[in-house]
Backbone atoms as SQL, in Angstrom:
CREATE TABLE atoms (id INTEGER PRIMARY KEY, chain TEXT, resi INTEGER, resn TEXT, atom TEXT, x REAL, y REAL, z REAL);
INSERT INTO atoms VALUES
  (1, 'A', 1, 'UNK', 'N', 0.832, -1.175, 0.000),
  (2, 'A', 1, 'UNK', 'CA', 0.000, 0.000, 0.000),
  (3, 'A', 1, 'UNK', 'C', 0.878, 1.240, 0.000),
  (4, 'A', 2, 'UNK', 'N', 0.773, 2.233, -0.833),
  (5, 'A', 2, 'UNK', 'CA', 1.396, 3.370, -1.346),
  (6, 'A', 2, 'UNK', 'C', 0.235, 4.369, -1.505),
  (7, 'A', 3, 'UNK', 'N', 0.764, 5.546, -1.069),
  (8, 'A', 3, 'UNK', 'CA', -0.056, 6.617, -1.415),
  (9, 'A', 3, 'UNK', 'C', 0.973, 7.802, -1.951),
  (10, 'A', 4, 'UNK', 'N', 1.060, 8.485, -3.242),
  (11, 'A', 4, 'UNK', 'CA', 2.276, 9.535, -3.573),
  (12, 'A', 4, 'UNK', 'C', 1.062, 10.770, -3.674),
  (13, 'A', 5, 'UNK', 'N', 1.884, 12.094, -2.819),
  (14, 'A', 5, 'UNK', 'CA', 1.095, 13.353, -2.672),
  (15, 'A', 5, 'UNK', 'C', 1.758, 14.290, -3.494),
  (16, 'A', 6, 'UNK', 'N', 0.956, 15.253, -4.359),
  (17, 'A', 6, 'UNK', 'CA', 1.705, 16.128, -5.030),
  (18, 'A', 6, 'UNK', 'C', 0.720, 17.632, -4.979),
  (19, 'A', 7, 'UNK', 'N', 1.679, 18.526, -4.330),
  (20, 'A', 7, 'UNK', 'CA', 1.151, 19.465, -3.920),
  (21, 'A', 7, 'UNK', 'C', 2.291, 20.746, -4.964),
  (22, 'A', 8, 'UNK', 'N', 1.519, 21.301, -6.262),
  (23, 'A', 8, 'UNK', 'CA', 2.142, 22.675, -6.814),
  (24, 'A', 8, 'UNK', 'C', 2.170, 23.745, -5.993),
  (25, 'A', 9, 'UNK', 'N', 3.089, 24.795, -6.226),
  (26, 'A', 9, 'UNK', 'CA', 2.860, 25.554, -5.703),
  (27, 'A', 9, 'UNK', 'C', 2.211, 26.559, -6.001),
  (28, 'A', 10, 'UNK', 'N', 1.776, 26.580, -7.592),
  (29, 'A', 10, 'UNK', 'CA', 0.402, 27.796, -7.129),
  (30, 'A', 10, 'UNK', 'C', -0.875, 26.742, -6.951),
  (31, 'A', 11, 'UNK', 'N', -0.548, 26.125, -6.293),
  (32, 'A', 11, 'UNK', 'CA', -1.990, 25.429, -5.930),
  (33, 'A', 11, 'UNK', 'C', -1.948, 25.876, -4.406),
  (34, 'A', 12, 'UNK', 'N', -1.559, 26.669, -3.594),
  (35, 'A', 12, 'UNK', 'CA', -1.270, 27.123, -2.538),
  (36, 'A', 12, 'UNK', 'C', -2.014, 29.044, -2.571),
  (37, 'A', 13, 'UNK', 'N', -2.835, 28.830, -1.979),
  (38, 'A', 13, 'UNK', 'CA', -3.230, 30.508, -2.155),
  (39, 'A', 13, 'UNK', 'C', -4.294, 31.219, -0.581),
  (40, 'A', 14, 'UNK', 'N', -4.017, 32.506, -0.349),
  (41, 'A', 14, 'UNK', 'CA', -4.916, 32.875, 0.323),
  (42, 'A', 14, 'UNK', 'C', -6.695, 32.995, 0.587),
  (43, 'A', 15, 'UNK', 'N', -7.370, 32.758, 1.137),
  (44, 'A', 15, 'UNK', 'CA', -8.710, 33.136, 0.856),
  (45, 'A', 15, 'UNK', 'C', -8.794, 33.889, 2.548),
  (46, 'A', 16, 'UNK', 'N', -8.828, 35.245, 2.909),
  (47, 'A', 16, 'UNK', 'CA', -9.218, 36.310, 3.566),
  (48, 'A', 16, 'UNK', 'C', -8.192, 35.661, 4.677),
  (49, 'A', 17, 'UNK', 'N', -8.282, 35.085, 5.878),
  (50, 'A', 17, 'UNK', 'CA', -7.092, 34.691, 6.882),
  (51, 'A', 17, 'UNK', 'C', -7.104, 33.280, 6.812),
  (52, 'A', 18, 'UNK', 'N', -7.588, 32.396, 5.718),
  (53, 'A', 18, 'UNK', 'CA', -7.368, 31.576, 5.730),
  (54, 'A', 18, 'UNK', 'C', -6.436, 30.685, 4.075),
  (55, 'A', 19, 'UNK', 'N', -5.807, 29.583, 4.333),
  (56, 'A', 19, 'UNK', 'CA', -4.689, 29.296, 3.056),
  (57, 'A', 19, 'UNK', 'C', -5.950, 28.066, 2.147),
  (58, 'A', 20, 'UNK', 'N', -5.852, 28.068, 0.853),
  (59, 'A', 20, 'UNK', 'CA', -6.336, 26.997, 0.423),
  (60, 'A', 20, 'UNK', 'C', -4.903, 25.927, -0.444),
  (61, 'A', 21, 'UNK', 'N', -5.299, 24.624, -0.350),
  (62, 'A', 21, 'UNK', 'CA', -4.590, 24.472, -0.734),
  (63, 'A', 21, 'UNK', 'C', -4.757, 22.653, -1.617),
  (64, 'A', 22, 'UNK', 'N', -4.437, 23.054, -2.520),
  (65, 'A', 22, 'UNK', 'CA', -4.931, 21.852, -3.951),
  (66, 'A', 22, 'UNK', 'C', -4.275, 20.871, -3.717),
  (67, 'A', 23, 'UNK', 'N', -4.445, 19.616, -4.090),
  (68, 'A', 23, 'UNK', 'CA', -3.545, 18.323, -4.299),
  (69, 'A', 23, 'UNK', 'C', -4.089, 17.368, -4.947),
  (70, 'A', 24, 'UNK', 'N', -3.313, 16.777, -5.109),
  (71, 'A', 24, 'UNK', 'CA', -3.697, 14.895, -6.209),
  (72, 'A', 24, 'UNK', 'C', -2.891, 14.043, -5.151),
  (73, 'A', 25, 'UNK', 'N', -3.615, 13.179, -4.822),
  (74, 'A', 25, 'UNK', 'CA', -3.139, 11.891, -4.377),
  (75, 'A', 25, 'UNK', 'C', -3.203, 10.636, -4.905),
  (76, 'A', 26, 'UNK', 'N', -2.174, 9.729, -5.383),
  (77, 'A', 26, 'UNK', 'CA', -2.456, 8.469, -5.871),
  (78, 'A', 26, 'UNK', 'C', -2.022, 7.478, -4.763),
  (79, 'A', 27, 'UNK', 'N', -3.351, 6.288, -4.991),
  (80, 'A', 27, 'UNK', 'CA', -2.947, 5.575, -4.336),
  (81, 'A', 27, 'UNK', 'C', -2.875, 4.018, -4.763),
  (82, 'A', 28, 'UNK', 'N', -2.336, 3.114, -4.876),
  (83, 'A', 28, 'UNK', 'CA', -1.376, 2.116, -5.369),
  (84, 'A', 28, 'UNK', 'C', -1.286, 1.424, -4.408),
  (85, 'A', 29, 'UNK', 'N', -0.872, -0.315, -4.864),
  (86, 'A', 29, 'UNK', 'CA', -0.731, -1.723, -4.290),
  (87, 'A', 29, 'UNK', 'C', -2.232, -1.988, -3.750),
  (88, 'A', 30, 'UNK', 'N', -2.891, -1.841, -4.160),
  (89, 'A', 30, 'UNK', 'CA', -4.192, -2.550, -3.356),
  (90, 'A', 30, 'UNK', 'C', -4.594, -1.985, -2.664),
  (91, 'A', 31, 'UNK', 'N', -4.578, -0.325, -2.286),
  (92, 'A', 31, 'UNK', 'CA', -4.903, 0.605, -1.422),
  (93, 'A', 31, 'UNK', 'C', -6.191, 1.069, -1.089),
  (94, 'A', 32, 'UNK', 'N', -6.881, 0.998, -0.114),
  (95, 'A', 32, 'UNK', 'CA', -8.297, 1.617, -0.114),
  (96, 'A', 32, 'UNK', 'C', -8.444, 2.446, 0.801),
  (97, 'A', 33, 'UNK', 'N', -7.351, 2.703, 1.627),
  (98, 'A', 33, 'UNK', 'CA', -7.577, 3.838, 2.681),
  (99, 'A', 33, 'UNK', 'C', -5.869, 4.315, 3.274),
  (100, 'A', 34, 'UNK', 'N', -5.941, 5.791, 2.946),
  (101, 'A', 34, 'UNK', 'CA', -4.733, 6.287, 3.002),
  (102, 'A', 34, 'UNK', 'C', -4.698, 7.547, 3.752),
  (103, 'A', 35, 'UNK', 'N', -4.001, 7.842, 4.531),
  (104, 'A', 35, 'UNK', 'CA', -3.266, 9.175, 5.259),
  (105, 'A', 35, 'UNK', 'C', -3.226, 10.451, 4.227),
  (106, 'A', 36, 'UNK', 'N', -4.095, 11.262, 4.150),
  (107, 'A', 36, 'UNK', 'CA', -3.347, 12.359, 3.399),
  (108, 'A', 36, 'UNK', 'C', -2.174, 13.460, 4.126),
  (109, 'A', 37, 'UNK', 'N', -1.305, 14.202, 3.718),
  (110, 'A', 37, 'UNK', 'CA', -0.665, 14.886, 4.648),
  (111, 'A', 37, 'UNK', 'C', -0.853, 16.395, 4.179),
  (112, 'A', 38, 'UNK', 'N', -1.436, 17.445, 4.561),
  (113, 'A', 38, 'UNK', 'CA', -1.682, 18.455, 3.658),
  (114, 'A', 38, 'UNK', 'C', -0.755, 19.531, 4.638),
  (115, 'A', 39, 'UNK', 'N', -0.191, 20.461, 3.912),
  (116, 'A', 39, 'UNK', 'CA', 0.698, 21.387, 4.906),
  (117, 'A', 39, 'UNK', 'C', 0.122, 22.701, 5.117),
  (118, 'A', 40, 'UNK', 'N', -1.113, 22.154, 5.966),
  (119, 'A', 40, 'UNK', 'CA', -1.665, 23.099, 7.137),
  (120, 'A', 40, 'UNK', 'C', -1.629, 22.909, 8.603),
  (121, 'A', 41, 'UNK', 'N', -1.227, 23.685, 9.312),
  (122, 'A', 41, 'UNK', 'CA', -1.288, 23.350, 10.923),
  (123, 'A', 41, 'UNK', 'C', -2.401, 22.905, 10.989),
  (124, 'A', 42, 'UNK', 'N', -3.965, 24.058, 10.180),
  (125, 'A', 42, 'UNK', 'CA', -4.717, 23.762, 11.135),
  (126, 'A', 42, 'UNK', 'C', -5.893, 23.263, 9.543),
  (127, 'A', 43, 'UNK', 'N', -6.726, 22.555, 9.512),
  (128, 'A', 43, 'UNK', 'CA', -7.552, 22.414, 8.456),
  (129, 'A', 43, 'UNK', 'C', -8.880, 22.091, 8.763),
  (130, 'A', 44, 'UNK', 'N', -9.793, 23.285, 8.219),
  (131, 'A', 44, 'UNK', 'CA', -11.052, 23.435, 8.534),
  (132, 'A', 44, 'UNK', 'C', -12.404, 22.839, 7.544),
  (133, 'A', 45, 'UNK', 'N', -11.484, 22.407, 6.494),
  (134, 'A', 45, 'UNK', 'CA', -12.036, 21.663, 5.688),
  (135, 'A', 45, 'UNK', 'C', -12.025, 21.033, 4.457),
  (136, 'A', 46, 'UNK', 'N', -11.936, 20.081, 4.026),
  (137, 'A', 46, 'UNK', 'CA', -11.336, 19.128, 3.503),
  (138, 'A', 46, 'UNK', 'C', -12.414, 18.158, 2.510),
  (139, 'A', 47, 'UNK', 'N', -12.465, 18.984, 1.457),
  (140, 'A', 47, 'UNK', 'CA', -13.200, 18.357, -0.269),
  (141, 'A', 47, 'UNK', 'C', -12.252, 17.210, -0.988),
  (142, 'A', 48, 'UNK', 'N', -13.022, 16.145, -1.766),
  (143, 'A', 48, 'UNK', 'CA', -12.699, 15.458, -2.112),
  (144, 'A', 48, 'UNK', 'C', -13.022, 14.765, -3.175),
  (145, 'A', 49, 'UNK', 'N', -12.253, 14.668, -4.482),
  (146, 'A', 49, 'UNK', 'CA', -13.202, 14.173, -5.333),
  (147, 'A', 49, 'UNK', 'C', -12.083, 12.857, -6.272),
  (148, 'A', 50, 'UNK', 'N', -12.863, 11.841, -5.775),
  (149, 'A', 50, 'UNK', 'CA', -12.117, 10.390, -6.752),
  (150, 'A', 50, 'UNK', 'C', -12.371, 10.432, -8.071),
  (151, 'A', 51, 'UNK', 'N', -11.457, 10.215, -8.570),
  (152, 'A', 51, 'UNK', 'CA', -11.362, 9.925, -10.366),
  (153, 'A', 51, 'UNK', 'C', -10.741, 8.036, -10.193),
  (154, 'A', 52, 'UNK', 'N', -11.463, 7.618, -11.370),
  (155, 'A', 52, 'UNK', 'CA', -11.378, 5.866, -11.344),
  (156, 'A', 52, 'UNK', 'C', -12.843, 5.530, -12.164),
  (157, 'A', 53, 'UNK', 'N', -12.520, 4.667, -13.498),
  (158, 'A', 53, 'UNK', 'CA', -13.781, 4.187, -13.641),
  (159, 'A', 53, 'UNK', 'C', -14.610, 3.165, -12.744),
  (160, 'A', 54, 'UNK', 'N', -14.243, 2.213, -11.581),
  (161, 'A', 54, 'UNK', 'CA', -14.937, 1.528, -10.918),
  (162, 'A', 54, 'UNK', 'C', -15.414, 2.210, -9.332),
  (163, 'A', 55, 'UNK', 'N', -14.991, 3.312, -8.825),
  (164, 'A', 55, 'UNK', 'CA', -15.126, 3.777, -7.748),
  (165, 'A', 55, 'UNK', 'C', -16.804, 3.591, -7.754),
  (166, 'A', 56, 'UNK', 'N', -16.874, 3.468, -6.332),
  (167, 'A', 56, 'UNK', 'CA', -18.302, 3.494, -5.983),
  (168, 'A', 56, 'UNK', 'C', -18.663, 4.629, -5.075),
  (169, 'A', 57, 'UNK', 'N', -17.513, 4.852, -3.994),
  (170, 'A', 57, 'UNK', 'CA', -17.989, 5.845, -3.075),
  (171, 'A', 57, 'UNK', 'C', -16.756, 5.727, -2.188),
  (172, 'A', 58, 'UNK', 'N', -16.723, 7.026, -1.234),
  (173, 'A', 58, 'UNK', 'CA', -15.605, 7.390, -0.553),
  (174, 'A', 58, 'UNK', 'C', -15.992, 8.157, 0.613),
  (175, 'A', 59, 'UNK', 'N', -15.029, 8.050, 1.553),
  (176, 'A', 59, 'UNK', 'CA', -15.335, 8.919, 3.012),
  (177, 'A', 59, 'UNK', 'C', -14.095, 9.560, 2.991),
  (178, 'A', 60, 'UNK', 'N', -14.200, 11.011, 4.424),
  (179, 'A', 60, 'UNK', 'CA', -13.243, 11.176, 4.895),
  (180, 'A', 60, 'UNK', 'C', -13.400, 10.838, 6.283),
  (181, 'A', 61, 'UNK', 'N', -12.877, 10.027, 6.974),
  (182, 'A', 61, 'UNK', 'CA', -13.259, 9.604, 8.807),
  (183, 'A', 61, 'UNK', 'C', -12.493, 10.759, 9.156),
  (184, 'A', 62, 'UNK', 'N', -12.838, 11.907, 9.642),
  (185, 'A', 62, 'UNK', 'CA', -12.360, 12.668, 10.819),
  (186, 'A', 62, 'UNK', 'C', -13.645, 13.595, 11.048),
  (187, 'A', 63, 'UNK', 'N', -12.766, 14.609, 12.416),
  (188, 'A', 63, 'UNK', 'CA', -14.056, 15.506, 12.851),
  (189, 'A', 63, 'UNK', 'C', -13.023, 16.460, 12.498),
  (190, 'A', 64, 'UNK', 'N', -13.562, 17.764, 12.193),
  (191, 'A', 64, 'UNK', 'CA', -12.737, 19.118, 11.767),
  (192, 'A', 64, 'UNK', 'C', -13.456, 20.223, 12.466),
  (193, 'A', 65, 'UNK', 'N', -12.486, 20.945, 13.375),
  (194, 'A', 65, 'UNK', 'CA', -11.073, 21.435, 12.599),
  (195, 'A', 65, 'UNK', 'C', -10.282, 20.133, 13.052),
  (196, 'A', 66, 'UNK', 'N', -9.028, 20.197, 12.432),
  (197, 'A', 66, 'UNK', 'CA', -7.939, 19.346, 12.793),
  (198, 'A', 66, 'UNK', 'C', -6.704, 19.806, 12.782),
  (199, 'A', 67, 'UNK', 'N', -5.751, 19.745, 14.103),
  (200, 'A', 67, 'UNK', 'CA', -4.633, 20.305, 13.783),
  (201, 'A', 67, 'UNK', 'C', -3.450, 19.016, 14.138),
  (202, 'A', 68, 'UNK', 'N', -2.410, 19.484, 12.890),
  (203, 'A', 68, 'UNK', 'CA', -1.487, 19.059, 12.477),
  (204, 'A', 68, 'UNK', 'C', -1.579, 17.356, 12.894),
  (205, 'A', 69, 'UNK', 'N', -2.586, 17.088, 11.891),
  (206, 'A', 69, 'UNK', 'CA', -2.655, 15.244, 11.540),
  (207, 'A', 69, 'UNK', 'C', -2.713, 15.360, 10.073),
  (208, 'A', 70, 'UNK', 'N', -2.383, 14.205, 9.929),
  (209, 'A', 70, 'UNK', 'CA', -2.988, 13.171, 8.347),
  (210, 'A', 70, 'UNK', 'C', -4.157, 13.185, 8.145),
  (211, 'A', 71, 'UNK', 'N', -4.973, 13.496, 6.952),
  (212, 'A', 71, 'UNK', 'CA', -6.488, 13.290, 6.956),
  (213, 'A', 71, 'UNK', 'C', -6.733, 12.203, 6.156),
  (214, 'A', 72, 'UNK', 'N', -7.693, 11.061, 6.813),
  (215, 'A', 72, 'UNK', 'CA', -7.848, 9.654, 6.232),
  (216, 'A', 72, 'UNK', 'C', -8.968, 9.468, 5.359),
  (217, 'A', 73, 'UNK', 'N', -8.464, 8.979, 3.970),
  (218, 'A', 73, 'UNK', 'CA', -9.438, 8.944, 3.015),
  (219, 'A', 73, 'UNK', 'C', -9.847, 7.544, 2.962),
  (220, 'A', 74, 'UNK', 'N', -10.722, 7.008, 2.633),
  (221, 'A', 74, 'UNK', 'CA', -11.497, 5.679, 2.502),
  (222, 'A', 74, 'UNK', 'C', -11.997, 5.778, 1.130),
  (223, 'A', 75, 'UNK', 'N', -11.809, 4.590, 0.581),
  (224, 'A', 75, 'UNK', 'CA', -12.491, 4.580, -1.005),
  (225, 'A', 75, 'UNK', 'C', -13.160, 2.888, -0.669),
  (226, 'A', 76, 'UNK', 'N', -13.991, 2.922, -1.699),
  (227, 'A', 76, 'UNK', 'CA', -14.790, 1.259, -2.059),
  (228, 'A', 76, 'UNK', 'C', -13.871, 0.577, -2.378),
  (229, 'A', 77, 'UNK', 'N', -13.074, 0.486, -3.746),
  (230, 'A', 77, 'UNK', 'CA', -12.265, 1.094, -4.835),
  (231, 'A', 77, 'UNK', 'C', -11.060, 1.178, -4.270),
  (232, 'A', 78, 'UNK', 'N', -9.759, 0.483, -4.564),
  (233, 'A', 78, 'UNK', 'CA', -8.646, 0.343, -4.618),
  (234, 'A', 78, 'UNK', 'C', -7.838, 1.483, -5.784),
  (235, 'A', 79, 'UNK', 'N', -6.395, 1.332, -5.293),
  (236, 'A', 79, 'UNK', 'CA', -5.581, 2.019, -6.937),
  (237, 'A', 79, 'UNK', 'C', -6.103, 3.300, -7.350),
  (238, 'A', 80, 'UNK', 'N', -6.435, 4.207, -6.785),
  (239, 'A', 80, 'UNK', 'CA', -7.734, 5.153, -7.243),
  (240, 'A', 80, 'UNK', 'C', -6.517, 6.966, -7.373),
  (241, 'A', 81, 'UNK', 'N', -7.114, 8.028, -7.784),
  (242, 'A', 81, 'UNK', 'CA', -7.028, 8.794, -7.709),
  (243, 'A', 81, 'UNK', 'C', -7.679, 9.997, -7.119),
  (244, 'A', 82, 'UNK', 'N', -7.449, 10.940, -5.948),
  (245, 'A', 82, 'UNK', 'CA', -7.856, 11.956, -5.254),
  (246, 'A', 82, 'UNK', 'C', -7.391, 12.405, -5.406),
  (247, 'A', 83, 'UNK', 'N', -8.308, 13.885, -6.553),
  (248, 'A', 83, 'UNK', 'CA', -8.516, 15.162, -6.259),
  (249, 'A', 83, 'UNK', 'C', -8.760, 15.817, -4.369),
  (250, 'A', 84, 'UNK', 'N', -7.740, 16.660, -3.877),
  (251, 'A', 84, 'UNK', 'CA', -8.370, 17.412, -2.908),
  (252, 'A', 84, 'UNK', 'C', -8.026, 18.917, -2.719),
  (253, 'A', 85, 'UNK', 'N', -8.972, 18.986, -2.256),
  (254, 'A', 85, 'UNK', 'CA', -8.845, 20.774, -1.785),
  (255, 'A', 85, 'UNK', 'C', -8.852, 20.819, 0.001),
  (256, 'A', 86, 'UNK', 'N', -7.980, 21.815, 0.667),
  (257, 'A', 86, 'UNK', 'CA', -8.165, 21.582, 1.859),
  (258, 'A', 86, 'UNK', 'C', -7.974, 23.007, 2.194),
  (259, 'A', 87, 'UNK', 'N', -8.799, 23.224, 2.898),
  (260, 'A', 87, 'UNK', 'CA', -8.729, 24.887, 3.712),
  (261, 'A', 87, 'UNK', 'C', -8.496, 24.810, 4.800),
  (262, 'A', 88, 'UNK', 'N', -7.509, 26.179, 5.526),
  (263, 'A', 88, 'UNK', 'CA', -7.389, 26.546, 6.835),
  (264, 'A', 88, 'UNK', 'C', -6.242, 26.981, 7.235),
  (265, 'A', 89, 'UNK', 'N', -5.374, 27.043, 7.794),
  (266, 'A', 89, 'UNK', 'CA', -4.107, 28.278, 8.222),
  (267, 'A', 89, 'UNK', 'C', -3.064, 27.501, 8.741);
């Protein structure tokens, strides 16, 4: 189980006192639930959208805000790709 995070840097931007900030996550070997690591102390909220022709459906298990953890994605669906957006400072 592998998960590779790729975070650009203008995918990194302000919205009023808070940072937004874009990413793609792949995840690989038979993977259905992975750690994201997003570089916010604090993250108030956390969108998500799988690309995969077999996906069925996906969670995120946490309560938010959250500061300085991994945010855990769950898919049906193995090998998959996440789109995310994550807000907060």
């Amino acid at each position: 189980m592998a998960i590779a995070t790729t975070i650009k840097d203008g995918n990194i931007f302000s919205m009023g006192n808070r940072k937004c900030v874009i990413g793609q996550s792949v995840m690989s070997g038979g993977s259905s639930q992975e750690n994201v690591g997003v570089p916010l102390k604090w993250v108030d909220d956390f969108q998500v959208q799988v690309t995969g022709g077999t996906q069925k459906g996906h969670s995120v298990n946490e309560v938010f805000p959250l500061y300085n953890t991994p945010i855990t994605v769950k898919c049906e669906s193995n090998d998959l790709t996440i789109l995310w957006m994550a807000i907060g400072r």
